[in-house]
Backbone as CSV, one residue per row, in Angstrom:
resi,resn,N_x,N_y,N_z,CA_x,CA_y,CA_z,C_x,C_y,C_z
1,UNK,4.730,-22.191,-18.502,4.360,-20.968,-19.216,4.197,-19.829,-18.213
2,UNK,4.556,-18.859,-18.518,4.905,-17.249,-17.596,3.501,-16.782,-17.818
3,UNK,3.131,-16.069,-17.120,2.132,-15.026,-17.317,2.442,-13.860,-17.790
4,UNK,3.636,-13.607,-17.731,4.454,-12.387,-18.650,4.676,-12.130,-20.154
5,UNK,4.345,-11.741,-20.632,5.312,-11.742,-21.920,6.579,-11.521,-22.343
6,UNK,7.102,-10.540,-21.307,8.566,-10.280,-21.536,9.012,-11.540,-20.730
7,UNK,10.233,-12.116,-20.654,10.682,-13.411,-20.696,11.914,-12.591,-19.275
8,UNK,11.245,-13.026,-18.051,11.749,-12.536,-16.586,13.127,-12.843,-16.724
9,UNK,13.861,-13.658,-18.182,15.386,-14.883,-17.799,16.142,-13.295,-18.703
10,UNK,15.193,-12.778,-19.700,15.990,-12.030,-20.568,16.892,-10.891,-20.127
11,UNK,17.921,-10.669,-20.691,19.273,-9.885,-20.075,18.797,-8.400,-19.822
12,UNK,18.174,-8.074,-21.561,17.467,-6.651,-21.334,16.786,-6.084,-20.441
13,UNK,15.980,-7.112,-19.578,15.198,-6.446,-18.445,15.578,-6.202,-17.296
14,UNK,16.689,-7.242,-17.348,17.604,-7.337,-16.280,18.780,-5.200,-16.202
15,UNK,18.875,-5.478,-17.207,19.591,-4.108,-17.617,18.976,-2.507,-17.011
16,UNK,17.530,-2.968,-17.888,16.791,-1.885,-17.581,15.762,-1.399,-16.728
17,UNK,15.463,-2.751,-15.569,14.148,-2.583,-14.406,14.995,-3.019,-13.136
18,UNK,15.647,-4.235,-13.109,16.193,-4.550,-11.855,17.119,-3.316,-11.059
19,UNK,17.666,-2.356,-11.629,18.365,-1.466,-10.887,17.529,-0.630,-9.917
20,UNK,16.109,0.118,-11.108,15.245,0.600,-10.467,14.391,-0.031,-9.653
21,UNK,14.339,-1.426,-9.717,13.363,-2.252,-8.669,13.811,-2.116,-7.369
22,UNK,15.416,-2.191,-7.855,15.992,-2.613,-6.370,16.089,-0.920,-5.471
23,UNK,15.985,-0.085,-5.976,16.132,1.138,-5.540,14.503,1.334,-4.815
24,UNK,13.832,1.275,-5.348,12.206,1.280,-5.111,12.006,0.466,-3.745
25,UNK,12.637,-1.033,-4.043,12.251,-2.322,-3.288,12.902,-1.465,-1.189
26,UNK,14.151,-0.830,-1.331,15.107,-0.155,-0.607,14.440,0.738,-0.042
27,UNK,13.577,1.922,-0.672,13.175,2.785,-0.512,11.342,2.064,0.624
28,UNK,11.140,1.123,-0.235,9.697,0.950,0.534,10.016,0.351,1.922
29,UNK,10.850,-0.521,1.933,11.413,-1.661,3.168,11.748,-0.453,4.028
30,UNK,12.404,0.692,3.833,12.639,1.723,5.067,11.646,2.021,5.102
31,UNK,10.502,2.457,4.754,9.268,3.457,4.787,8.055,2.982,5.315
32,UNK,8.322,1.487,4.983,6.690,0.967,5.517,7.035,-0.589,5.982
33,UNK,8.347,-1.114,5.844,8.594,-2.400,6.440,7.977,-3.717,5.683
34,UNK,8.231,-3.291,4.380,7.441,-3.994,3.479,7.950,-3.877,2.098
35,UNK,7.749,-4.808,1.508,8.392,-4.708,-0.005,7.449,-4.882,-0.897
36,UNK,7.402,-4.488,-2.324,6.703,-4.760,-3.546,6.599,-6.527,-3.768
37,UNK,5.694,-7.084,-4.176,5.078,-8.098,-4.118,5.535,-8.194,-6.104
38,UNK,6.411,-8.514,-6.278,6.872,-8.461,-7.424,6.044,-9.144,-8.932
39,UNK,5.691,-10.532,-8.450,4.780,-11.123,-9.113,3.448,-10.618,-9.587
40,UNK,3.309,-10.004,-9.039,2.166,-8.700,-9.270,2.147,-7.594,-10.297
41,UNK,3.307,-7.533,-10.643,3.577,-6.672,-11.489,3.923,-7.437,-12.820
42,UNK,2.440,-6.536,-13.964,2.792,-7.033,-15.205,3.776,-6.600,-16.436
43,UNK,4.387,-7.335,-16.695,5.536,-6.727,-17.679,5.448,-7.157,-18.898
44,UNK,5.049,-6.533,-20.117,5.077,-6.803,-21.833,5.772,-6.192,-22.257
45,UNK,6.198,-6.226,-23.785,6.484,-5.725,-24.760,5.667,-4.774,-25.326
46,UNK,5.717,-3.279,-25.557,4.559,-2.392,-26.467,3.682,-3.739,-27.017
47,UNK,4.027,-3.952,-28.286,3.744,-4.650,-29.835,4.638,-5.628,-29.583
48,UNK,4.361,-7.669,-29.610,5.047,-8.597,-29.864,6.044,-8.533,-30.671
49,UNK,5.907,-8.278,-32.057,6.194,-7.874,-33.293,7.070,-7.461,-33.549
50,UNK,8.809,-6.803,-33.262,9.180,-5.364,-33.110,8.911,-5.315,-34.786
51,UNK,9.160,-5.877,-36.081,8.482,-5.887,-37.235,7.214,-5.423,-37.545
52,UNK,6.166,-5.232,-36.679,4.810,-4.274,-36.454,5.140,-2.813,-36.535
53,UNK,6.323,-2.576,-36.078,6.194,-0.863,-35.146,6.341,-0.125,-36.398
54,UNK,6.400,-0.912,-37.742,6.895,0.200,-38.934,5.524,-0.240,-39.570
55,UNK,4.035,-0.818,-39.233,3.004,-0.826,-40.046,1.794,-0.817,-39.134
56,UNK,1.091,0.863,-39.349,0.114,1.317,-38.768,-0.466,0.726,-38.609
57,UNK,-1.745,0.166,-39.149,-2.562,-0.892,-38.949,-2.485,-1.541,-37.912
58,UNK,-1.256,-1.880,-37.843,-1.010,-3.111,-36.610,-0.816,-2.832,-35.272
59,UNK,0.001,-1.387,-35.658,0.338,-0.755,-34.354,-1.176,-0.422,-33.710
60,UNK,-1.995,0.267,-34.227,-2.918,0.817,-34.044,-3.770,-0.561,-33.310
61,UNK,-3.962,-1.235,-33.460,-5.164,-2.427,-33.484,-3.868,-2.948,-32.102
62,UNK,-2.546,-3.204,-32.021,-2.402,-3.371,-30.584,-2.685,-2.039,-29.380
63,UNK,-2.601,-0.945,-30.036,-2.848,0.175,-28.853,-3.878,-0.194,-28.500
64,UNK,-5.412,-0.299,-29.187,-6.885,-0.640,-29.193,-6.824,-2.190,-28.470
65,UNK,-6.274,-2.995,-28.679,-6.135,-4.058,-27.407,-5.379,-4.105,-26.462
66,UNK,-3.917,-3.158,-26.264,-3.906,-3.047,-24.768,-4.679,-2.217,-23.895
67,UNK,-5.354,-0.539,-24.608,-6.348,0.138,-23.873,-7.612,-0.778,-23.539
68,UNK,-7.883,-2.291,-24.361,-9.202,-2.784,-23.433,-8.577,-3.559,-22.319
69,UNK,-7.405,-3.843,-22.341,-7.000,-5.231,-21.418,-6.650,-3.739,-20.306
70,UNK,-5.641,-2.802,-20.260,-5.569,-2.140,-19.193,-6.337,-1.033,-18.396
71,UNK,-7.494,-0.590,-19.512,-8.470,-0.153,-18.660,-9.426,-0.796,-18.117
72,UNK,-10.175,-1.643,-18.193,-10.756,-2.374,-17.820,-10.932,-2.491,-16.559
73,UNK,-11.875,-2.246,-15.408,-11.921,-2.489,-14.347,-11.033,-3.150,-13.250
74,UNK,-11.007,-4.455,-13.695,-10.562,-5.306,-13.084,-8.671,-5.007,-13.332
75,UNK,-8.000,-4.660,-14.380,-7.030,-4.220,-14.467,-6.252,-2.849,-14.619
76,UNK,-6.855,-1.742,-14.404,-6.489,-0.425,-14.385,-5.550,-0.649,-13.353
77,UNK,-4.379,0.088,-14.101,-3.300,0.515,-13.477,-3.314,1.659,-12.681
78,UNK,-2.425,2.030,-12.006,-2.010,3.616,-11.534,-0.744,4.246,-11.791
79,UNK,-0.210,3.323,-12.650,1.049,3.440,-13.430,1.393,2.666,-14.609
80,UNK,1.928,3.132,-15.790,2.074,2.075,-16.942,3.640,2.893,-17.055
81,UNK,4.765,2.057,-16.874,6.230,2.300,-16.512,6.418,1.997,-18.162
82,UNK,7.007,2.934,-18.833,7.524,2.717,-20.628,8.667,2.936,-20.917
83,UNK,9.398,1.619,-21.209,10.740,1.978,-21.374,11.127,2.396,-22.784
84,UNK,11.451,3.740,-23.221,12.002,3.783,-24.515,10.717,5.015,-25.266
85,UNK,11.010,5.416,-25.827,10.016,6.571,-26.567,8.599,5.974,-27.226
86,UNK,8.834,4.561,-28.115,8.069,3.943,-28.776,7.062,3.362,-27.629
87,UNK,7.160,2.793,-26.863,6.352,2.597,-25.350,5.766,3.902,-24.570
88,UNK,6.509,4.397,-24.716,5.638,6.249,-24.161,4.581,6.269,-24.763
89,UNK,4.720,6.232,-26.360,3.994,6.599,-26.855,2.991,6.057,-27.779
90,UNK,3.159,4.816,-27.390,2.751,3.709,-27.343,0.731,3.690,-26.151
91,UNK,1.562,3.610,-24.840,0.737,3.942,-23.823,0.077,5.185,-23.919
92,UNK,1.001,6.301,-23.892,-0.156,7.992,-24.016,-1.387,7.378,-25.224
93,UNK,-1.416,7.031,-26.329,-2.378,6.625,-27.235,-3.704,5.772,-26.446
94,UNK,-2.765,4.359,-25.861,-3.713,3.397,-25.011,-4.551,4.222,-24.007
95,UNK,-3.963,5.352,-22.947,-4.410,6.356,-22.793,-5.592,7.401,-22.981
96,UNK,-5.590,7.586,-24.342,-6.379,8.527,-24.723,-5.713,10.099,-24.938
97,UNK,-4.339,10.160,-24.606,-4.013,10.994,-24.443,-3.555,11.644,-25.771
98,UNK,-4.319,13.157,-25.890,-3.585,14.077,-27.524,-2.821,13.557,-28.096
99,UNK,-2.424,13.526,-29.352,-1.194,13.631,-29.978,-1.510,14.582,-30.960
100,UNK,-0.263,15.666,-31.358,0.029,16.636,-32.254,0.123,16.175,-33.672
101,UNK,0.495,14.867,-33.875,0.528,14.275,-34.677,0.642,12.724,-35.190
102,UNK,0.899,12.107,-36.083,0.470,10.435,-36.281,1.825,10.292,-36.079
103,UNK,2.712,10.520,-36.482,4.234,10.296,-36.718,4.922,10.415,-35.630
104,UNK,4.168,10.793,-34.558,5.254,10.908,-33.016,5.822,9.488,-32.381
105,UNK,5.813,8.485,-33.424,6.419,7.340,-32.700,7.951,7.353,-32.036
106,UNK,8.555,8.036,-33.040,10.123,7.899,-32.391,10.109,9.523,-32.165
107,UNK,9.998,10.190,-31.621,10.205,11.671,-31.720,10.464,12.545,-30.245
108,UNK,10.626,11.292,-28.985,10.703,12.173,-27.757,12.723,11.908,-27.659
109,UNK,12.997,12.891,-27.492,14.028,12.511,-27.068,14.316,12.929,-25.722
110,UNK,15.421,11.995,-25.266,15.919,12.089,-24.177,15.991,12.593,-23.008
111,UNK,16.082,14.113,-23.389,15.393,15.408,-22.507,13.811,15.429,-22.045
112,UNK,13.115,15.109,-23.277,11.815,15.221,-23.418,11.314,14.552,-22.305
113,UNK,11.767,13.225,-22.347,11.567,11.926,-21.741,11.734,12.429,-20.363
114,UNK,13.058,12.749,-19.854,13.273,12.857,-18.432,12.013,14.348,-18.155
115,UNK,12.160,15.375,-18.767,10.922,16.361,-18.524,9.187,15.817,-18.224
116,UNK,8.922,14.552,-19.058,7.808,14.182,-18.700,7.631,13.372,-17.635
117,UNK,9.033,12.586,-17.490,8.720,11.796,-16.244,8.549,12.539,-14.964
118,UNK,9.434,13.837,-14.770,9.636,14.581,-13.652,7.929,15.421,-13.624
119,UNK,7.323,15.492,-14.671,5.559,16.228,-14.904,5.001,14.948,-14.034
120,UNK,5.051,13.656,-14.596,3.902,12.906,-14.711,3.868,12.129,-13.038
121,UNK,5.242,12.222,-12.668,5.561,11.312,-11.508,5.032,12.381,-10.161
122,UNK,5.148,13.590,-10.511,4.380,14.604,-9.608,2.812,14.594,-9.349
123,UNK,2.116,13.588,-10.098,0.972,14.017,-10.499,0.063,12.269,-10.414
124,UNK,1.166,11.524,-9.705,0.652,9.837,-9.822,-0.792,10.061,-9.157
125,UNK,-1.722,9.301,-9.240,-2.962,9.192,-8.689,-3.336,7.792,-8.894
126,UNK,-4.087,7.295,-7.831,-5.022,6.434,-7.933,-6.418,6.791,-8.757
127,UNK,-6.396,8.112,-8.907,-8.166,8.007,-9.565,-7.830,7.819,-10.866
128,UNK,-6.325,7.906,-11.836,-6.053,7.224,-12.946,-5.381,6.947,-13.372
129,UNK,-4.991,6.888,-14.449,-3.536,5.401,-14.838,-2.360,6.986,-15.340
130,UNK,-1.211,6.461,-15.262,-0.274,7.764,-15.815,0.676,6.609,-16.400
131,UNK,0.872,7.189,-17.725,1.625,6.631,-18.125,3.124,7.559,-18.319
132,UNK,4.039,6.693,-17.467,5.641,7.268,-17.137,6.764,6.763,-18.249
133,UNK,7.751,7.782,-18.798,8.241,7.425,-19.606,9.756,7.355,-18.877
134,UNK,10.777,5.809,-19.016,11.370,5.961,-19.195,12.618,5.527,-19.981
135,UNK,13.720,5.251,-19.708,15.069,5.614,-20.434,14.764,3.578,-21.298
136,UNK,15.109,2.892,-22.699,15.298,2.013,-22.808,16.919,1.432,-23.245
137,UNK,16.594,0.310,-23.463,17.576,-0.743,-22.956,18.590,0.207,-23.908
138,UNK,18.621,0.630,-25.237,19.579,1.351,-25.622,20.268,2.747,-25.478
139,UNK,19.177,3.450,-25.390,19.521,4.607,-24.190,20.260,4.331,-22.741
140,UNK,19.774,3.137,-22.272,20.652,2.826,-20.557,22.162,2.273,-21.037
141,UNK,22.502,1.697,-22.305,23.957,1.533,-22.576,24.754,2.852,-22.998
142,UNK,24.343,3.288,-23.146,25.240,4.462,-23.130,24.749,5.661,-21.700
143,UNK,24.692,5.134,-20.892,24.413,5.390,-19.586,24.969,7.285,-19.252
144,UNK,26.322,7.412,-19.265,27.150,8.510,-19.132,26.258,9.626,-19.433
145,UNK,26.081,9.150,-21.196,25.393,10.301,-22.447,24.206,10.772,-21.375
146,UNK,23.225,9.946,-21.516,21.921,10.170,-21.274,21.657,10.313,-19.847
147,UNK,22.143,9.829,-18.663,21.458,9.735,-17.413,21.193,11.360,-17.005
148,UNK,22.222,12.153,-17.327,22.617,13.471,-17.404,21.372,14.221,-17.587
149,UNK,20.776,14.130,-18.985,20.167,14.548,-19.663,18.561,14.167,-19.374
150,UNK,18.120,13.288,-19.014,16.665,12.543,-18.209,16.800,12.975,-16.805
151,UNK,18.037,12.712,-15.721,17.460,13.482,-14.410,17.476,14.795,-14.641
152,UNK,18.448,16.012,-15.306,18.235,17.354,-15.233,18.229,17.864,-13.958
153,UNK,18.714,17.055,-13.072,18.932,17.595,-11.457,20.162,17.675,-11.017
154,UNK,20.448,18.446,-10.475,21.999,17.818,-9.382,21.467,17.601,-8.205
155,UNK,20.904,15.992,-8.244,20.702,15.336,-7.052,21.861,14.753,-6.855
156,UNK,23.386,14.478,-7.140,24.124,13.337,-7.216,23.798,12.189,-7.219
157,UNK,22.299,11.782,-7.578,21.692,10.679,-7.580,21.824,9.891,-9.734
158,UNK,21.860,8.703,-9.592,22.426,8.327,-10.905,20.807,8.177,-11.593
159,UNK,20.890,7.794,-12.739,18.930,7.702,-13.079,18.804,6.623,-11.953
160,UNK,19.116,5.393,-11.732,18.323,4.151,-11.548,18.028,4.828,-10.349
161,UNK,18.490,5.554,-9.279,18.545,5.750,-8.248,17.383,6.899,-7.851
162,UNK,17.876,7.819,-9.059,16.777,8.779,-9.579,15.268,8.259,-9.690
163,UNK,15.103,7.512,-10.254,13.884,7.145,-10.834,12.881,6.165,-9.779
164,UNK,13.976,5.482,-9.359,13.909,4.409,-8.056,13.236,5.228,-7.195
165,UNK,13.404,6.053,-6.905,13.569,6.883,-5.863,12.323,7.923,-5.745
166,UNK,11.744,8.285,-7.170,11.039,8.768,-7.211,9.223,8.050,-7.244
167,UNK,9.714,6.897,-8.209,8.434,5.707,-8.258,8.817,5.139,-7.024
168,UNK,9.553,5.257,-5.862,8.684,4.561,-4.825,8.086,5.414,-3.970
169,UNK,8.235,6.220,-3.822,7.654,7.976,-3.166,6.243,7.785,-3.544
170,UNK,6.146,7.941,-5.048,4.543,7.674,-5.537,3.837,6.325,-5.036
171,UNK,4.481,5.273,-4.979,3.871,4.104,-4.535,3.567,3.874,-2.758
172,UNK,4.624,4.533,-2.058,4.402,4.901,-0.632,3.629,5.914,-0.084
173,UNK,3.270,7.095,-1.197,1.898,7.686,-0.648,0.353,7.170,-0.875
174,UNK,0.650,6.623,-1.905,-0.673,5.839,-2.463,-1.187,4.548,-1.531
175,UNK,0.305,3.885,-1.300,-0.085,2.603,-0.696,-1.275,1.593,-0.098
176,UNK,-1.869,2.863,0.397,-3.286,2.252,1.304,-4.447,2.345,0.464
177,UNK,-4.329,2.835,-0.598,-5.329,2.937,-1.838,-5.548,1.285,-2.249
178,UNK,-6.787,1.213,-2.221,-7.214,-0.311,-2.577,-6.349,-1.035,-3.436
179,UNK,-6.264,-0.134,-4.721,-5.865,-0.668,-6.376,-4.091,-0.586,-5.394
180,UNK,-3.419,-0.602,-4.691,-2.006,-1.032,-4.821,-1.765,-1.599,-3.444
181,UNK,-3.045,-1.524,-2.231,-2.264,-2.907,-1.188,-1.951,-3.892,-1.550
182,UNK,-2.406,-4.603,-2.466,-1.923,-6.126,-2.566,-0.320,-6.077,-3.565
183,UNK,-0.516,-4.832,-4.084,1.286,-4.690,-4.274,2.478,-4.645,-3.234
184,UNK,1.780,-4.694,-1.995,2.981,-4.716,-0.685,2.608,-5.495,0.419
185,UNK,3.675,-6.309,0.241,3.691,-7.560,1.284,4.789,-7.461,2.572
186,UNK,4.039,-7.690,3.703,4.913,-7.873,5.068,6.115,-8.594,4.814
187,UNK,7.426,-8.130,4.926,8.728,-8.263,4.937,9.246,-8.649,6.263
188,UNK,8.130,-8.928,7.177,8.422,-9.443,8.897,8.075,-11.417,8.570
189,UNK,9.263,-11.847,9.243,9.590,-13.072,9.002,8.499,-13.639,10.223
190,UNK,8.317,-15.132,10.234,7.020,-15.377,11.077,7.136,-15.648,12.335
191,UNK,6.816,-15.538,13.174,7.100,-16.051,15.021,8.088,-17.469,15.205
């Protein structure tokens, strides 16, 4: 039995985190001689359910149990990574964070998405959790459409590379912050 919920074998995750891991993983190994401690990092689903996400009640009562499991002392994040709009906004709720309205479940699009990530990733902190929105598994298949439209840069950089690139920047200034040494492990092989 995994300690994960998302299922580490499944294709989708493979699709939509391993590109950016490996961009991140690249970025830290030059910077500090050390890599992300991978196992460390927890990965779920918003809602088990995807049959939940169309009945309030339910949705609501999982936001109210992931805000106790991830604020919580012992597990506060300094990042909650959301793939897909429904996970954005999903987390901003777990959060605490405004909403304009009840109905904003599906309502960021694409643009939106890359605009908040480029706000929120400026602004990472250890003194609290940010929740980062990005691109999901169906948005990353049509790759061309959208990557365009979420970086909004001419970095010639592609998203994974983009994004990679940017969450490890945040994780390499923070690094020495209590809540994320044990996310980076010596990459020096032994005597």
């Amino acid at each position: 039995m995994t300690r994960e919920p998302l299922d580490p074998r499944h294709p989708t995750r493979h699709t939509i985190w391993t590109p950016i891991l490996d961009h991140i993983q690249d970025r830290v190994f030059g910077a500090c001689s050390s890599r992300l401690n991978t196992r460390d990092l927890y990965i779920r689903n918003a809602i088990e359910n995807a049959d939940h996400k169309q009945k309030a009640p339910l949705v609501h009562q999982a936001v109210l149990q992931f805000r106790d499991m991830a604020m919580c002392a012992g597990n506060r994040p300094i990042m909650i990574l959301c793939f897909g709009q429904f996970a954005f906004e999903f987390a901003r709720r777990a959060c605490d964070e405004p909403s304009s309205s009840s109905d904003l479940w599906g309502e960021w699009r694409v643009e939106e998405l890359g605009r908040e990530f480029q706000r929120r990733v400026a602004c990472v902190s250890p003194e609290r959790v940010t929740a980062l929105p990005l691109l999901h598994a169906i948005v990353a298949r049509r790759f061309d459409e959208c990557h365009g439209k979420f970086v909004q840069e001419e970095t010639g950089e592609n998203y994974f590379e983009y994004v990679g690139r940017h969450l490890a920047s945040a994780l390499i200034t923070h690094r020495s912050t209590t809540r994320l040494m044990p996310l980076f492990r010596s990459a020096r092989l032994p005597a």
